[in-house]
N, C-alpha and C positions, 0 to 999 in steps of 0.2 A: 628439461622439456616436459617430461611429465609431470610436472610439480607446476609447471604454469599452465598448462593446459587443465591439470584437475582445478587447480585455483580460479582460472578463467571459469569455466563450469559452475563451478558454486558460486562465485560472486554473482554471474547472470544468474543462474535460479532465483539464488536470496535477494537480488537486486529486484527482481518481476516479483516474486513474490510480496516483499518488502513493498513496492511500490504499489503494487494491486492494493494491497491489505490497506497503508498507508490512507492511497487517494479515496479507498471503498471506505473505508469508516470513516476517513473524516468529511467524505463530502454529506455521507448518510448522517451523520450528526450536526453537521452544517445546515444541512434540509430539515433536520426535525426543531429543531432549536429555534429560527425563526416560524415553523409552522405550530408548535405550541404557545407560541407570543401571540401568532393572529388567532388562532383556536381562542384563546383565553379572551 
């Protein structure tokens, strides 16, 4: 029981984490990438 409950724990942090990090960079790279094409 405590071996899934600590495991549950970290998978959700590293999972939000993971995923924040993920969607944040690649949407900010997403954005910049077509706005230096029209910049240019």
């Amino acid at each position: 029981d405590r071996i899934e409950v600590s495991k549950r724990g970290i998978v959700r942090r590293a999972r939000l984490y993971y995923l924040s990090e993920k969607v944040g960079k690649a949407a900010r790279i997403k954005e910049r990438k077509p706005e230096r094409k029209t910049a240019k």
